[in-house]
C-alpha positions in Angstrom: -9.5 168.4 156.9 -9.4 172.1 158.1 -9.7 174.9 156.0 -7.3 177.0 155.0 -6.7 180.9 153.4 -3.5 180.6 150.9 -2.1 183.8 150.0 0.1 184.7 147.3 0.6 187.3 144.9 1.7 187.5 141.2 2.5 190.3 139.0 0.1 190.6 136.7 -4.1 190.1 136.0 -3.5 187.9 133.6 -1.1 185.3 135.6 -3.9 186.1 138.5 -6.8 184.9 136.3 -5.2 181.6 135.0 -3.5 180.2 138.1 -7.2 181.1 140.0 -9.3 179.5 137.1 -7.1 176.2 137.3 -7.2 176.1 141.0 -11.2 176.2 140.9 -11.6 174.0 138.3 -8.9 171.4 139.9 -11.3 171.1 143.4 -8.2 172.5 144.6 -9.6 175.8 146.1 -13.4 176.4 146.4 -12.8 180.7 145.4 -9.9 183.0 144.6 -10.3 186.4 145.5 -8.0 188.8 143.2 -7.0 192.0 144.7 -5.7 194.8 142.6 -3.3 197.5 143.3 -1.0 196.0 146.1 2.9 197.2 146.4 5.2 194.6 147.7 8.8 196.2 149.0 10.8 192.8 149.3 14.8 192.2 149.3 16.2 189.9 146.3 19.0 189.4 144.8 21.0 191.9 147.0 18.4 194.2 146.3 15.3 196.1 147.8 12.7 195.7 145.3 9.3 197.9 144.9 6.5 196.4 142.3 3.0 196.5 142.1 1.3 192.8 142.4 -2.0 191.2 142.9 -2.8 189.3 146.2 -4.5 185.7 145.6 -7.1 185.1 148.7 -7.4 181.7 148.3 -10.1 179.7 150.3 -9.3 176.1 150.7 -8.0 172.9 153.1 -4.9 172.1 154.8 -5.7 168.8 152.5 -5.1 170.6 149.5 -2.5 172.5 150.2 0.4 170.1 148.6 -1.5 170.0 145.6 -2.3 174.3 145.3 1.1 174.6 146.4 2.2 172.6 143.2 -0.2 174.2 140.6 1.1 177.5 142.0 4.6 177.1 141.3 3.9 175.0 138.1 1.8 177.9 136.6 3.7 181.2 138.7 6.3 183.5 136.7 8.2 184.2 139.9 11.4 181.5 140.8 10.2 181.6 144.6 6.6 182.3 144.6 4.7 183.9 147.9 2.6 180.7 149.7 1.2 180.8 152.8 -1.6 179.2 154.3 -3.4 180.6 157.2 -6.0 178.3 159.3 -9.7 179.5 159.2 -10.4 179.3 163.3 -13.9 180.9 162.8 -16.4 181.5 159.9 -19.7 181.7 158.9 -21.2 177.9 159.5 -23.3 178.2 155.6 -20.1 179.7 154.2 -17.7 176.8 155.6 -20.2 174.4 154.1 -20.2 175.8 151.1 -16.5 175.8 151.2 -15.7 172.2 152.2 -18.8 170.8 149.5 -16.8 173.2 146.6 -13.4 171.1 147.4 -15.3 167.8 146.6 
């Protein structure tokens, strides 16, 4: 197991709140960070989009990433939802503890 940052983003709070809530509750992430006020300018559909979002920091393990892959796009309004993970090289050793003990 290695840990993991997941990013994605949705377009409102309230989407924000649920899909982080279940992913806590599940194990499946050990904290969501929610940041306000982001702009994504994307192409789709032929088109060049502009729309505020909220960007999901999502601390969990390359373990779990099937499964808050899944709840994401189960719970997400978008068809193609962002999700990427990003390895965790370095971190505080107490934090990373914390962190792995949360996914139990």
């Amino acid at each position: 197991m290695s840990d993991l940052l997941i990013l994605s983003t949705t377009d409102s709070l309230e989407s924000a709140q649920k899909i982080s809530a279940a992913l806590v509750e599940s194990h499946e992430a050990a904290c969501v960070n929610i940041v306000p006020g982001i702009r994504s300018i994307y192409r789709w559909e032929g088109r060049i989009c502009d729309e505020g979002e909220f960007l999901l920091l999502i601390k969990s393990s390359t373990d779990k990433f099937e499964a808050v892959r899944r709840r994401i796009c189960q719970l997400h309004a978008y068809q193609v939802p962002e999700i990427v993970g990003l390895p965790i090289t370095e971190g505080d050793s107490d934090y990373l503890s914390w962190l792995r003990s949360s996914l139990q």
